[in-house]
N, C-alpha and C positions, 0 to 999 in steps of 0.2 A: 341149517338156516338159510331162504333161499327168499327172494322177493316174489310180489305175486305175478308177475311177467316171467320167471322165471319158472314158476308152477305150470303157466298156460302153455309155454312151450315144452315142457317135462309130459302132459298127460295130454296133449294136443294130438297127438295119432291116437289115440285112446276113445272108443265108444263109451257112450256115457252107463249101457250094460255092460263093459269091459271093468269100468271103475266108475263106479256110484259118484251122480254129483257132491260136493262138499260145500265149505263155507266160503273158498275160495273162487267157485263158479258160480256162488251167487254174488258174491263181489262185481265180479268183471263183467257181468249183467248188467247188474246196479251199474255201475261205472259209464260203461259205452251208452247207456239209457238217455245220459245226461246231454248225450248230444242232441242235435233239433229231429229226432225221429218224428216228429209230427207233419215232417216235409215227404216225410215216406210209408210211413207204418198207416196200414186200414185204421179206420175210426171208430168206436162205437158208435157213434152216430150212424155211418154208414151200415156199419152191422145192422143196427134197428131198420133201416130203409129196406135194405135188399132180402133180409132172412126172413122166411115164412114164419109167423107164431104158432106152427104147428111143428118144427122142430128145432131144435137144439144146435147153437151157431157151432156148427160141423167145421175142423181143424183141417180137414182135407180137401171140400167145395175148392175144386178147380174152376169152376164156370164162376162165381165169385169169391177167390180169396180174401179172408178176413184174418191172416197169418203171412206175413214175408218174410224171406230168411236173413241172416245174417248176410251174407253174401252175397246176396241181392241189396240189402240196402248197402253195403260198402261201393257195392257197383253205383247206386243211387248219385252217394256221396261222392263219388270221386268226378261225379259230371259236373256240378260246381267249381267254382276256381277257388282255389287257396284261401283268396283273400275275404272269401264271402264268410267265411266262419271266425275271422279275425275279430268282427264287431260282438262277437258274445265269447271272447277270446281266456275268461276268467273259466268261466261253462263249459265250452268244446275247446279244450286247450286242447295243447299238442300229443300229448301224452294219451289220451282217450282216443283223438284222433288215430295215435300209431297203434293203440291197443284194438280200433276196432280192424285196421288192416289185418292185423297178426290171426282174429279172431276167424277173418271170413278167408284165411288161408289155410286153416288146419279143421280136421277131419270132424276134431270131437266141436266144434262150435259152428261152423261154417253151416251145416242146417240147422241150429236153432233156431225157433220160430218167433216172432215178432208181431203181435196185433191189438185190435181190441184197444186203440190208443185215446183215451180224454185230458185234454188238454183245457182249462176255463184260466181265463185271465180277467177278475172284475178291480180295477183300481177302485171306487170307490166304498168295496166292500175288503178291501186289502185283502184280496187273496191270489196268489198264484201258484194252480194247483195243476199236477197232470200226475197220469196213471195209466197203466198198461196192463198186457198179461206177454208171457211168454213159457214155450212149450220146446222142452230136450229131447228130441229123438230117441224112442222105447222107452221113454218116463212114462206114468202114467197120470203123475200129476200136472196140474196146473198151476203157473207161477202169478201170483198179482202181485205185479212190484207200484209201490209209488215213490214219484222221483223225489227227492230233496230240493233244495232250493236255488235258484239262481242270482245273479249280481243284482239284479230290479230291484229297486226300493219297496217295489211294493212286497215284493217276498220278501224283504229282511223286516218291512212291519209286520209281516203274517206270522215271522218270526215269534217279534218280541210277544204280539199278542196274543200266542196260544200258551205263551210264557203266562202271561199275567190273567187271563180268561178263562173259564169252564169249557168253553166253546168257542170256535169261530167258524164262518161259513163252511169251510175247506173240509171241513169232519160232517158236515150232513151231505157234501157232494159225495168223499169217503164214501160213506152208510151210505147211498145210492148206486155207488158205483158197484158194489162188492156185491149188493142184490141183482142188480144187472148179470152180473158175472155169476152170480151161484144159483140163478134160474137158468143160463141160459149154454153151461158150458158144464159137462158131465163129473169132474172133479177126479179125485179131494185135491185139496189147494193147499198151495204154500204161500203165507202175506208176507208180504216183507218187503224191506226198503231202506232207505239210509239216508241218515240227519232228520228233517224235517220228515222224509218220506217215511221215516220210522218209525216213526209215532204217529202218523196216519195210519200206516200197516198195524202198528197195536191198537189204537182207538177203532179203527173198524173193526178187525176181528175179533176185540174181544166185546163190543158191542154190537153186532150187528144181530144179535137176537132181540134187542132195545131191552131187555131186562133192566137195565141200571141205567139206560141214556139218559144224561141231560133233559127236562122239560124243553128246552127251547129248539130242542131237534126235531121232537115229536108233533104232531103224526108225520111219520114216511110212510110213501107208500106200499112196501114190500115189508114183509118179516121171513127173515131167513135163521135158519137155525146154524150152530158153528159145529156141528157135527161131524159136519165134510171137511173140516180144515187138519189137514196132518200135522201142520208145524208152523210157527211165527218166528219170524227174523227180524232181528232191529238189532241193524247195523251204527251205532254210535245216534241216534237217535234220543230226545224225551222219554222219558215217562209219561206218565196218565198224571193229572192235576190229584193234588192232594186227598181229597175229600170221594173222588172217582176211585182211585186206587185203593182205598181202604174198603171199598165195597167188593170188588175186584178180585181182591188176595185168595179168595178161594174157588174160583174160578176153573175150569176143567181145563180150561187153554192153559194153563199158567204151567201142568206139567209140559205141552207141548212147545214152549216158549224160549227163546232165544234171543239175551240182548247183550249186543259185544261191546266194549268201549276200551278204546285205548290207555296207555299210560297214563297220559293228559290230559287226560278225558274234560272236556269243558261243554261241549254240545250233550250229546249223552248222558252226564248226569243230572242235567237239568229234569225237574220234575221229581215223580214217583216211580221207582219202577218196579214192575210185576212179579222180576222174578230176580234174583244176584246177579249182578252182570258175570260175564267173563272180561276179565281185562287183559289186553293184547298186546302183547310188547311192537314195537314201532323204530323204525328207522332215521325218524324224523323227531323233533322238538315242539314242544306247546302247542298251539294249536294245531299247528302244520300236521299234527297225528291225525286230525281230522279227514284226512284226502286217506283214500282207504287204499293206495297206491303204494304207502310204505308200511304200510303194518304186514307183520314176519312170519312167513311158515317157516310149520317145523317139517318137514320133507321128510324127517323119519317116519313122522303117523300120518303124513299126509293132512295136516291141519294148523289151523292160524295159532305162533306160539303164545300159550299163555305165562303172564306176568303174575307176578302177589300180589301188589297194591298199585293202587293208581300212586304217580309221581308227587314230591311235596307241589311243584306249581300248581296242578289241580286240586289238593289238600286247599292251596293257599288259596286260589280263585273261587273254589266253591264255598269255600267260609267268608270270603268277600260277599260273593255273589248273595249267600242267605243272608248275613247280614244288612246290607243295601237293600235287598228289594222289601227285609219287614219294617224298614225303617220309614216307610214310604207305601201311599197306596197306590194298589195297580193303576189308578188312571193319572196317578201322579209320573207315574214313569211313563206310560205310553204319551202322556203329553211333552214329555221331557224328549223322548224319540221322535215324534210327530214334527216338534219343532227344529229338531237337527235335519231330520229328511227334508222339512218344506225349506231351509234354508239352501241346503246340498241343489233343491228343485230351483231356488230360485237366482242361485251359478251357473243355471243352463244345460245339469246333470241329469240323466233319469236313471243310471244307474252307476254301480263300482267297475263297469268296461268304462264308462266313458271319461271318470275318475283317473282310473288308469291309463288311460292315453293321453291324459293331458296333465301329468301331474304337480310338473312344476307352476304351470297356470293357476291349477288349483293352490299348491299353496298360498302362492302369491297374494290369490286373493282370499281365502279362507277368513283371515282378521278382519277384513274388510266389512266381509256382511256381517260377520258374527257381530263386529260393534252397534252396525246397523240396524241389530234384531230392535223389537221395543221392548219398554221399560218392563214389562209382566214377562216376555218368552229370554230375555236376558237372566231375570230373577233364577225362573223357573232353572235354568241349564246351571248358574251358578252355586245354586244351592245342592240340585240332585247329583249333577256331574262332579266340585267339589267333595263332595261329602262319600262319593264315589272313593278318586284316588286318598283322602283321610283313612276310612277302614282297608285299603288295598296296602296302604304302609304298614297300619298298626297290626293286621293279619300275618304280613309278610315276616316283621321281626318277631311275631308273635308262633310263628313256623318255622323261625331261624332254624331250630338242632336238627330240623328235617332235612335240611340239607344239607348238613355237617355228618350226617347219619347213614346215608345213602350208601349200603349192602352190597357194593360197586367195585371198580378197580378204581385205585388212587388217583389214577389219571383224569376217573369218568368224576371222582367224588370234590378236585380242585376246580374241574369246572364249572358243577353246578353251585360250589363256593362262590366262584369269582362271579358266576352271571346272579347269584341271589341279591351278591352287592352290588356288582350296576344296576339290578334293576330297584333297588333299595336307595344307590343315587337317585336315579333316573327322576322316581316319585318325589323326594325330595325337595329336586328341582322343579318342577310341575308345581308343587305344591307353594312354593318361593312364588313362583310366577304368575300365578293364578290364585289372587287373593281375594275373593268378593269384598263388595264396597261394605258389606257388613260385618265382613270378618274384623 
């Protein structure tokens, strides 16, 4: 059992024809992605300006590259100073940062290629989206990764509301981008991508023939077929919305299909999904399994170890979670979030970096506005957000023997004892504290 930093340097003098990419090289893709590549990586846009429509955006075009390597852009990044990547410090932490050094060091990454990069940020249409493609040395495929999400408010609304929506803008950009990509780049392709980006990478490729798309996508201008696509990745990522996915299920993608989620899984199992996850055991706790930096290879097969069941916390949160949002309709919750993000906006935040820098300030002041709110966005937060931590208690005792149960060593099974009661305090207290005027 070995972490995935640990894997990079183990098959790092390795051709990717010596040993076949795996699930953990498209991790460390995904991973180092999340840094600001748009400051470096060709564009699609660019691509459209400079490449003739009489052929095909060619991987090797020395006179205009539309592909940069790993190792060119860590050259990129290292002209920058330190402190310039500090302001999006939640995104390009440090850890991404060491991992793309490590990457443009060694044999088997250091030529990966990098291009084809869109990036759309529209605030009043809440969406912040970007996507890429990247190419492994004597692969013959082609990777379309889309990135997951950042600290911005507006990406954590894009969040919630593909949570509670059929559709949001970000899946017809998706559905455009991926016909871009499959007229214009010889194939077959692998989608895939992680959190938010994963469920892009599913919504596009298993829609991009529009068979089943949503009415409100339609017309785009391309129809491509999914013929070309060898295999789909969703890396802890959504599912397909309810009523989508039950059309879905039989679907020719679905044998080529791949969706991983950790123990605790809390991202990831939101929604529908395509196919049975695989669930990955993790070096980390609750959400924090989400950073795909501690989930475990097994070094024997060369592969991410799998777990049996996801952990009682994600038991306990996702029976919350259904519970809460049928209790409620979708524009009843997105107003409930709308209103926390406009207040968070109107503390002089625009996102969780700048949250985090200043945190004790923010506490300080947090009560301040929230009293401030008016009498309807007050209502609203006290009714939905109470009624929130109510089923998160009665869920929690109601999954008590789940963690009394846990198929563990003694040691591992007294701690998730002890933290089920602090956090069975915790709500408690919350719940003492936070009594609406109507309760």
């Amino acid at each position: 059992m070995i972490t995935v930093m640990d894997y990079v340097k183990e098959v790092g003098h390795l051709s990717f024809i010596d040993c076949p990419y795996t699930e953990m090289d498209m991790m460390v893709l995904l991973d180092i992605s999340y840094l600001p590549f748009e400051l470096w990586v060709p564009s699609l846009t660019y691509a459209k300006e400079i490449a003739p429509p009489s052929r095909k955006w060619l991987t090797t075009d020395k006179k205009h590259p539309l592909f940069i390597s790993v190792q060119t852009i860590y050259h990129e990044f290292c002209k920058k100073p330190k402190d310039y990547y500090l302001k999006n410090h939640l995104v390009a932490t440090e850890y991404r940062q060491e991992l793309l050094k490590v990457l443009a060091h060694l044999p088997r990454y250091q030529h990966v290629q990098f291009g084809l990069i869109q990036t759309k940020i529209a605030p009043k249409q809440e969406m912040d989206y970007s996507s890429l493609v990247f190419i492994l040395p004597g692969v013959p495929e082609q990777f379309v990764a889309f990135r997951g999400s950042n600290a911005s408010f507006i990406s954590w609304m894009e969040n919630v509301t593909l949570l509670m929506k059929p559709s949001v803008p970000a899946h017809r950009v998706a559905l455009e981008y991926l016909a871009d990509i499959f007229n214009n780049l010889p194939g077959p392709f692998v989608i895939t991508g992680h959190s938010k980006g994963g469920h892009l990478a599913l919504f596009a490729a298993f829609l991009s023939d529009y068979n089943d798309a949503p009415s409100a996508l339609l017309p785009l201008p391309h129809k491509v077929s999914t013929d070309c696509i060898k295999k789909v990745m969703n890396f802890d990522g959504p599912g397909l919305a309810p009523d989508l996915a039950k059309k879905l299920h039989h679907h020719p993608l679905c044998h080529k299909t791949q969706h991983y989620i950790p123990e605790a899984a809390i991202v990831g199992s939101r929604l529908c999904p395509l196919v049975v996850p695989d669930i990955i055991s993790s070096y980390n706790f609750s959400v924090f399994q989400h950073n795909l930096r501690f989930w475990k290879v097994d070094a024997t097969y060369c592969q991410l170890m799998r777990a049996n069941d996801i952990s009682p916390w994600s038991h306990t949160f996702n029976d919350t979670y259904e519970k809460w949002a049928q209790e409620f309709e979708p524009d009843e919750i997105l107003a409930f979030y709308r209103v926390l993000f406009q207040m968070l906006k109107s503390m002089g935040y625009a996102s969780f970096n700048e949250i985090d820098d200043d945190i004790f300030t923010f506490l300080r002041h947090f009560k301040s506005h929230f009293d401030a709110l008016n009498a309807q966005d007050r209502a609203l937060i006290d009714r939905i957000g109470y009624r929130f931590l109510v089923i998160a208690k009665d869920m929690l005792i109601q999954n008590s023997t789940l963690f009394s149960t846990i198929q563990t060593t003694q040691q591992t099974t007294h701690h998730a004892q002890t933290t089920y009661e602090t956090m069975k305090d915790t709500l408690e207290h919350l719940l003492k504290d936070w009594l609406p005027p109507w309760h």
